[in-house]
N, C-alpha and C positions, 0 to 999 in steps of 0.2 A: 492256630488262630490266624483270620488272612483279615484284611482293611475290611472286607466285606459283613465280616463278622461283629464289628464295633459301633454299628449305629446306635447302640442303646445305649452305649457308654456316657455321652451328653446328659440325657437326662438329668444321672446322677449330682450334675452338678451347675443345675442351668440355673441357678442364682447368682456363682461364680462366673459362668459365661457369659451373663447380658452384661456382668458389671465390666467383662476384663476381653471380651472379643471385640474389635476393631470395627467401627462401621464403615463405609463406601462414600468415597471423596465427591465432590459436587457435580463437579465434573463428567461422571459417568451416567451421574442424572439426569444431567442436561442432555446426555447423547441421547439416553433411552426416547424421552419426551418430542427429540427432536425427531428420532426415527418413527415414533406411534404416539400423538399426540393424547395426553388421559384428561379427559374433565370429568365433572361431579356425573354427569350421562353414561359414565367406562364403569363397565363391568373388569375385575382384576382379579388374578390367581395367584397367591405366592405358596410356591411350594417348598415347605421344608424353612420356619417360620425360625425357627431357634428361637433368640432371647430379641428379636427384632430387631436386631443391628440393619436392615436393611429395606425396615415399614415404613416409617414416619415420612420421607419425604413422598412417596406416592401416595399414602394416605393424603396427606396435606393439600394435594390436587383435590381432594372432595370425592372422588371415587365411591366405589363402595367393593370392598376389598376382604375378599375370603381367604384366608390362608389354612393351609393345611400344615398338622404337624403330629408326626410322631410320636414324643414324647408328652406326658400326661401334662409333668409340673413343667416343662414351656409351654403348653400352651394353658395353663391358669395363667402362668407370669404375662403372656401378652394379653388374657383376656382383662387381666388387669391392667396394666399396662396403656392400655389402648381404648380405655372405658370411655373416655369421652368420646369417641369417632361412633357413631352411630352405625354406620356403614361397615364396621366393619366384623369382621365373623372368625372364627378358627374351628373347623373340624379335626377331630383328634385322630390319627391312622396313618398308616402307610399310605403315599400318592399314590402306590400301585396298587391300594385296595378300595380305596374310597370313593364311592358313586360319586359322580358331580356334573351336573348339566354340559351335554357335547352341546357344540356350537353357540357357544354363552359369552364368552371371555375374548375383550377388545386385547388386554396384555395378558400373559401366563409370565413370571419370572421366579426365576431359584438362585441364593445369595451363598456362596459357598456350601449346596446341600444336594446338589443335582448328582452330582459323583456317586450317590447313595444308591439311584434308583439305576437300575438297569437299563443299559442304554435302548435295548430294543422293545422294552416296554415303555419305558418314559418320552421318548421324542412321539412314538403315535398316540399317544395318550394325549399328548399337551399338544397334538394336531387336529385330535379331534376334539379336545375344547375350544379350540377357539374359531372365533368366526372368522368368517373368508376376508382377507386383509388383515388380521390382526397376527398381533405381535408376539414371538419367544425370546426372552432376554435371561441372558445366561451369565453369570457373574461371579468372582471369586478371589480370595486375596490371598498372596503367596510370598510368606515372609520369607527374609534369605539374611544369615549371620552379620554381625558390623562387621562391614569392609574395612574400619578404618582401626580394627584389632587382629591381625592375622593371626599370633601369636595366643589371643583367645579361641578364635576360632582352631585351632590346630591344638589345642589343649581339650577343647568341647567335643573336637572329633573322637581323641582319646578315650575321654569320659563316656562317649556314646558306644564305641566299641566294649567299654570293661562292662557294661552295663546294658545299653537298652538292645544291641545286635545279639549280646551273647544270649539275654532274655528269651529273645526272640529264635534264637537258632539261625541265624542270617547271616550274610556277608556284611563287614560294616561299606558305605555306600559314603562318596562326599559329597556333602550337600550341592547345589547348583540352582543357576538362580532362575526363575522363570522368563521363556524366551517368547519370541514373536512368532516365531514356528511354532513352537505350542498353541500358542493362543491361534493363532493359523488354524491348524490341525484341529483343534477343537470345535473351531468356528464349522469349517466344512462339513461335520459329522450331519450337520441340520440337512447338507441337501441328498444325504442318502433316504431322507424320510418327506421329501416333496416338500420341506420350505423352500424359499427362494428369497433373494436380493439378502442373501447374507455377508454381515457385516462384523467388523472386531475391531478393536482400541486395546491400549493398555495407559492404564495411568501410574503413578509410583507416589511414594511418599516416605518418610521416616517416621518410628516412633522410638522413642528410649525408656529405657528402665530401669530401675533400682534392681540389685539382684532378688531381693525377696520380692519384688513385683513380678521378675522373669520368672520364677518358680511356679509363683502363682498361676502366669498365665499358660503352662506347659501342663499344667494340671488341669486344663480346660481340653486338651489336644486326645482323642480317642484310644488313639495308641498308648500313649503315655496312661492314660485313665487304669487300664487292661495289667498293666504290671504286675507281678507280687509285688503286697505293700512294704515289704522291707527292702525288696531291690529297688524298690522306687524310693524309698527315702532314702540310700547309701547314695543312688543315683543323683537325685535333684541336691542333696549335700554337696558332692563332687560339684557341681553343677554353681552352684551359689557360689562356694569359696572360688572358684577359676575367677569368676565374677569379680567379686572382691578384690582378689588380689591382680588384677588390672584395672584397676580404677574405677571399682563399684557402679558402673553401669555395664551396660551392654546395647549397643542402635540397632536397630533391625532395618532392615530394607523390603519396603514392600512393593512386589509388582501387582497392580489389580487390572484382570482384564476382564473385559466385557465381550460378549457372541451376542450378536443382535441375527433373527432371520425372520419371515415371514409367510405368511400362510396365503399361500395365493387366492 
């Protein structure tokens, strides 16, 4: 089983992932808006919708705002969700399968989902949406262990070897935290497919958790979803009590960047 293989695994449980996935600092909204101006007149694409952690504030510009998604029960949850916006729509499918007007779309953006679709079908796809000047905004958040418990973290590593690598048949891997070269590297990908004036940012922030919250929210994670359910519960056991016994939380460190480019 490869990352490629675990798109469906969300669904499963996309009541738990609107409640417990993180949404996108303000800050990266302002870049967006700043780089492609949206009013109620903008045509918007969001692809790969999940539980909306990353709708509301571009809705709230007035827009009228189609997102695409995958999974059945997210998109009931935003069509609920979002019932008051008149503007706004969700077709249910793969982005890489789903008709939708070429040269239509002032912004196209994707919120930690774009990873999913193939890169050599997704960038020409979301090039030929959108109209001449407008906007692909690319965005993602990549949490990294509390810095400020090394001694949990080196116990979680352990934990992840007896358990989620051995699962897997892998090498155990130590974590690392998301870089500017990355986010770089990423950015760049748009001008092998004729965007241009491409742009990136990273923002960061913290969040903290009870252990029975971190559990919870590691059961929202694809891979983790995919496990036998008893190596998973021996696993996130292990997982809890480390917790615990350092002082029943755990901070996570988030980096979120953003890839801003453009459609000549």
């Amino acid at each position: 089983m490869t990352p490629s293989d675990l798109g469906w695994t969300f669904d499963t449980v996309a009541s738990t992932y609107e409640k417990l996935r993180p949404s996108y600092v303000r800050e990266l909204y302002q870049a967006i808006f700043d780089y492609i101006p949206i009013t109620m007149s903008s045509k918007v694409l969001e692809i790969g919708i999940g539980g909306g952690q990353a709708t509301l504030p571009v809705l709230q510009t007035g827009c009228t705002l189609t997102a695409v998604e995958y999974g059945i029960h997210f998109s009931e949850l935003c069509r609920e969700k979002f019932r008051d916006y008149p503007g706004f729509s969700v077709v249910t499918g793969k982005f890489e399968d789903v008709a939708l007007e070429k040269e239509a779309y002032n912004l196209c953006y994707s919120a930690s989902a774009f990873h999913w679709v193939p890169e050599e079908i997704g960038y020409p796809k979301v090039f030929s949406l959108l109209k001449s000047g407008g906007a692909f905004a690319r965005f993602a958040n990549h949490p990294y262990r509390d810095k400020g418990k090394p001694a949990l973290s080196e116990e979680m590593d352990q934990i992840y070897a007896a358990y989620y690598y051995k699962f897997y048949n892998r090498e155990p891997m130590t974590p690392s935290e998301y870089s500017e070269e990355q986010a770089r590297n990423r950015a760049l990908t748009a001008a092998k497919y004729g965007f241009t004036n491409i742009q990136y940012a990273l923002f960061q922030r913290t969040r903290t958790f009870s252990a029975k919250e971190y559990i919870a929210l590691l059961g929202t994670y694809s891979d983790h979803i995919a496990m036998e359910d008893g190596i998973r519960t021996k696993f996130y056991t292990a997982i809890e009590d480390a917790i615990n016994r350092h002082g029943g939380t755990i901070t996570i460190y988030d980096t979120l960047d953003l890839q801003l480019a453009r459609k000549p």
